[in-house]
C-alpha positions in Angstrom: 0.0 0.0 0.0 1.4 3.2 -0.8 1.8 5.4 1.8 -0.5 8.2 2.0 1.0 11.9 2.5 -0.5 14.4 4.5 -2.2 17.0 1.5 -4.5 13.6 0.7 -5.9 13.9 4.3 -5.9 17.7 4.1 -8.3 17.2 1.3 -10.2 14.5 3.0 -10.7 16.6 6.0 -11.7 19.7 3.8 -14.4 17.5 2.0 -15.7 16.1 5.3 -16.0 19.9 6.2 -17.4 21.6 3.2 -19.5 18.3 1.8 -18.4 18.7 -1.8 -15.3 19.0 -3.7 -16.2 22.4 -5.3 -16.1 24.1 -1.8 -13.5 22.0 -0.4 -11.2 23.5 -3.0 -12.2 27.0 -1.7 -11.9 26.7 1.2 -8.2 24.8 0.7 -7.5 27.1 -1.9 -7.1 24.6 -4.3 -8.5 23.2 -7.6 -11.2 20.6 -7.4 -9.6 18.6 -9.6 -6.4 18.7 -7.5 -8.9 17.6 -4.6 -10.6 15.1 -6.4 -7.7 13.7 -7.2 -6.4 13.5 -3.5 -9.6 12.1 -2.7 -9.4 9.0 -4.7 -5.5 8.2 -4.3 -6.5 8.2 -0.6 -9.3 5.9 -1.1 -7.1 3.8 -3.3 -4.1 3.7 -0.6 -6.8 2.9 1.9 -8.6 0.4 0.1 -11.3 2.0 1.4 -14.9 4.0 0.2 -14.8 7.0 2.2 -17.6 9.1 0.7 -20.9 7.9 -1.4 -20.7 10.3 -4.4 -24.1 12.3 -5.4 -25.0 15.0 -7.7 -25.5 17.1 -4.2 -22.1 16.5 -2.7 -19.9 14.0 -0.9 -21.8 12.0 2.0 -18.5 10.2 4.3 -18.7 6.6 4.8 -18.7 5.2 8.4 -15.1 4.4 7.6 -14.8 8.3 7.1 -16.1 8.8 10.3 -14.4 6.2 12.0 -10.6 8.0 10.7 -11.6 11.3 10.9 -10.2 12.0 14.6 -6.8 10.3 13.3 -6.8 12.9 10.3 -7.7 15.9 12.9 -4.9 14.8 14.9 -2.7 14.9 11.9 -3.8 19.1 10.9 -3.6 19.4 14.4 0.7 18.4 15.1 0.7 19.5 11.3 -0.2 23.2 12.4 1.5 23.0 15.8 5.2 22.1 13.7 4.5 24.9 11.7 4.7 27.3 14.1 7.4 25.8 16.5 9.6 26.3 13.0 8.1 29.7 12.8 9.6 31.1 15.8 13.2 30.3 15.5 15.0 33.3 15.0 17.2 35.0 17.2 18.1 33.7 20.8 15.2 35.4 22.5 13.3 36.9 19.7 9.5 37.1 20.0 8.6 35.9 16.6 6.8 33.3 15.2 2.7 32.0 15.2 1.0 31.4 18.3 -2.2 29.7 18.2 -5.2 31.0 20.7 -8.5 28.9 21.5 -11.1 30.3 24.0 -14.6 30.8 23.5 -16.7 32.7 21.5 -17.6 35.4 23.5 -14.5 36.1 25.0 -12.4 35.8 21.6 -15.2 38.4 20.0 -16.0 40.9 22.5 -12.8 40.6 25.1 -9.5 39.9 23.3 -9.8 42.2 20.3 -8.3 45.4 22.0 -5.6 42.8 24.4 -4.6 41.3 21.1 -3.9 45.0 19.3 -1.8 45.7 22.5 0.4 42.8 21.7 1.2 43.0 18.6 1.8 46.7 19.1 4.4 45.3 21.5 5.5 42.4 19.7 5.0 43.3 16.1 6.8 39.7 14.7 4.3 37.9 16.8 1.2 36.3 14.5 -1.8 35.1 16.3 -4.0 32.4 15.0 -7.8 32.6 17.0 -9.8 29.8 17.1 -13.1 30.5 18.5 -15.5 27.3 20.3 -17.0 26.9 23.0 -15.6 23.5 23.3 -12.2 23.0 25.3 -9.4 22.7 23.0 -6.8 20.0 23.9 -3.6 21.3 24.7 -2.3 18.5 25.2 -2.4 17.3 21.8 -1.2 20.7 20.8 -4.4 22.0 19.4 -3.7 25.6 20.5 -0.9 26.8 22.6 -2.7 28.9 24.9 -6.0 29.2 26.0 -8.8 31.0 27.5 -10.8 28.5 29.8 -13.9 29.5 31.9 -13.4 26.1 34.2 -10.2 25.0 36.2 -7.9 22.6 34.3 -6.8 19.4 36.0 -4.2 18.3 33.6 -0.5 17.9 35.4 1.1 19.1 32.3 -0.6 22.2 32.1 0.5 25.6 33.3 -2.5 27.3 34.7 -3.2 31.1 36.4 -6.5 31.9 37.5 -7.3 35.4 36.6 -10.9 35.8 38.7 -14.3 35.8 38.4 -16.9 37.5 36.8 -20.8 37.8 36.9 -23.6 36.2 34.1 -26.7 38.1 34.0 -29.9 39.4 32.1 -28.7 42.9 30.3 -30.9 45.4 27.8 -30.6 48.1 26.2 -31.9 51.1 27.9 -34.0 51.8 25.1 -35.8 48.8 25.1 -36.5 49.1 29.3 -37.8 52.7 28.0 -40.2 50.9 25.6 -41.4 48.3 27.7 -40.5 48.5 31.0 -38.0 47.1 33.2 -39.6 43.8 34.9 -39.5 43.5 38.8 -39.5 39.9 38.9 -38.9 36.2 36.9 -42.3 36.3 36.4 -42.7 39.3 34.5 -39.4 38.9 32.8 -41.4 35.8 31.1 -43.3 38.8 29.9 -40.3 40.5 27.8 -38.6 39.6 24.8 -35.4 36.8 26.0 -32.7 35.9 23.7 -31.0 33.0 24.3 -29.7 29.5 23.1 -31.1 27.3 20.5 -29.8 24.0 22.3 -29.9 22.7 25.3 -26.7 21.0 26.9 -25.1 19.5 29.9 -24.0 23.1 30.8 -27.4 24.8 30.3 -29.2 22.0 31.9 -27.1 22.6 35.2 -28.0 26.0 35.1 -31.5 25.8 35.0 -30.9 23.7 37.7 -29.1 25.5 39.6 -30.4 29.1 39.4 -34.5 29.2 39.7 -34.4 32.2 37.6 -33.7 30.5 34.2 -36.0 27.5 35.2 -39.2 27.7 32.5 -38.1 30.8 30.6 -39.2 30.8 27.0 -36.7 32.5 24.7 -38.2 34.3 21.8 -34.9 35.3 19.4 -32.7 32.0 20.1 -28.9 32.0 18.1 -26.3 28.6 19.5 -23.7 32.0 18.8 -22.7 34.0 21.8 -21.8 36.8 19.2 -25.4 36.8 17.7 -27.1 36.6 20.9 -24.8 39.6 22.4 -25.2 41.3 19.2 -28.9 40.9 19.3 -28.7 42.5 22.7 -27.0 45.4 21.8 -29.4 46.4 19.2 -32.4 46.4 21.5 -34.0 42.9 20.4 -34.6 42.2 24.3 -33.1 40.8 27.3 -30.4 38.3 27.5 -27.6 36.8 29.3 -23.6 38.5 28.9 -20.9 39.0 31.1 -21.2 42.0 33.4 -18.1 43.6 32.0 -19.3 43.4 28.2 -22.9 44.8 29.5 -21.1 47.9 31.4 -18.6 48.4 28.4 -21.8 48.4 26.0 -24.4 50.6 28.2 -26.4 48.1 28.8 -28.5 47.8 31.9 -28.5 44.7 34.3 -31.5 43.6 34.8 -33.3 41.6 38.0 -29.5 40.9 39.2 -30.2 39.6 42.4 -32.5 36.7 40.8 -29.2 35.9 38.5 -25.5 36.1 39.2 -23.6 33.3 37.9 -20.4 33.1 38.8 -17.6 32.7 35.1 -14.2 31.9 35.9 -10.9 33.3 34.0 -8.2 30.8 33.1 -5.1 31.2 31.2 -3.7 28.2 30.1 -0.7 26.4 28.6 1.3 23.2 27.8 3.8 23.4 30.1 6.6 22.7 27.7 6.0 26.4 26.3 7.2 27.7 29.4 10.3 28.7 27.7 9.3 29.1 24.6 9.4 33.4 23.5 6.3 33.6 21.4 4.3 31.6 24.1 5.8 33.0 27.1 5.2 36.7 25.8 1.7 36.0 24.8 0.9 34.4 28.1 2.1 37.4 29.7 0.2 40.0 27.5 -2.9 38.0 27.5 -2.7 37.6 31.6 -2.4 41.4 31.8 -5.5 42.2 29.6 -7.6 39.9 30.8 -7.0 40.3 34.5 -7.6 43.7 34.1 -10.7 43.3 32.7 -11.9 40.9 35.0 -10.9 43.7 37.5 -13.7 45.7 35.7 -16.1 43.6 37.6 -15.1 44.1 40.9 
């Protein structure tokens, strides 16, 4: 069997993405011939189907499923040897790619001004953001550094608490001026709410946990944090954002002793990037900014 090379499951993992060749190719930058082509040489290398071909696009195979992890892995330590060789320059020199994961909230409305301070102050420094709200693993080199809202308990982790801040129901002032502020849970049932689409193990323990959120009907519902704070913002109605982001906006907080929920600020890193310039000065600039706007909370 020959041995497959790495742009065959770049192409695989692009078609798994995108569902066709055409937009796998955009999105690779490549031809979709060139993709095409990768597609079946992997096949053939594998001696296995990995998509069922239709006029509407690529469907994977269970054997597709069933590999795509390994390939993940692969554009994972793919990207992470990329920008170890990136940053060798001089002894010292803070140069080079780091890669930063943290949710979308935080990576939208918090890190755009702390990222502008450091590249001000580290101008060969490139950042690469990747925005979930599921926990990279650093470990397996996914990101170098990231921005967790729960306490890692990973040995090989370099961890600094930043603090806490507060979850609460925010509106625009305007919208409390057109239809009044509610007094209690039951007349905030009353108002517009914006909130998530799905429900989840986290969301579930909420509604659990604070009576507030338990029964609430929410009438403009996005799975984004950005298009929920966004629809917020623009005076859609009443939703949940860090306290922080709702004074920085002018929003107005909203029955807050009925909700407080208690975020946590972690910085994290692979502890083998102690050392390591481009890591060690980004953990620095990124502790600064963010403790200081946890700080705003206080």
């Amino acid at each position: 069997m020959d041995e497959p090379n790495w742009d065959w499951y770049r192409s695989f993992l692009g078609v798994m993405d995108e569902g066709s060749l055409s937009a796998a190719a955009r999105a690779l930058g490549m031809t979709q011939p060139t993709v095409g082509r990768h597609i079946d040489a992997l096949e053939q290398a594998l001696g296995l189907a990995l998509f069922t071909r239709a006029h509407d696009g690529y469907t994977p195979t269970e054997a597709a499923q069933q590999l795509r992890p390994y390939a993940a892995t692969l554009a994972s330590n793919a990207a992470a040897l990329r920008r170890v060789a990136s940053s060798h320059g001089q002894a010292g020199e803070v140069r080079g790619t780091v890669r930063i994961t943290c949710s979308e909230a935080v990576g939208g409305e918090v890190l755009p001004s702390i990222l502008r301070d450091m590249r001000e102050a580290h101008p060969a420094l490139s950042v690469e953001l990747s925005l979930s709200n599921r926990a990279g693993n650093l470990l397996q080199r996914e990101a170098d550094i990231a921005v967790r809202m729960f306490r890692p308990t990973q040995e090989a982790l370099v961890a600094r608490h930043l603090g806490t801040v507060e979850l609460g129901f925010f509106a625009r002032p305007e919208y409390l001026e057109r239809h009044g502020t509610p007094a209690s849970a039951r007349e905030l049932q009353k108002r517009t709410l914006i909130g998530y689409d799905r429900e989840n193990d986290y969301t579930r323990k909420l509604r659990r946990s604070y009576p507030a959120l338990e029964g609430l009907h929410f009438d403009v519902k996005a799975d984004s944090d950005l298009a929920q704070m966004a629809a917020i913002r623009a005076g859609v109605g009443i939703g949940i954002c860090q306290a922080p982001l709702g004074t920085r906006h002018g929003l107005v907080r909203v029955l807050p002793r009925a909700l407080s929920i208690p975020l946590e600020y972690w910085l994290v890193m692979h502890e083998d990037l102690r050392d390591n310039p481009r890591c060690a000065a980004a953990f620095v600039a990124l502790g600064e900014g963010l403790s200081a706007y946890v700080s705003q909370a206080r």
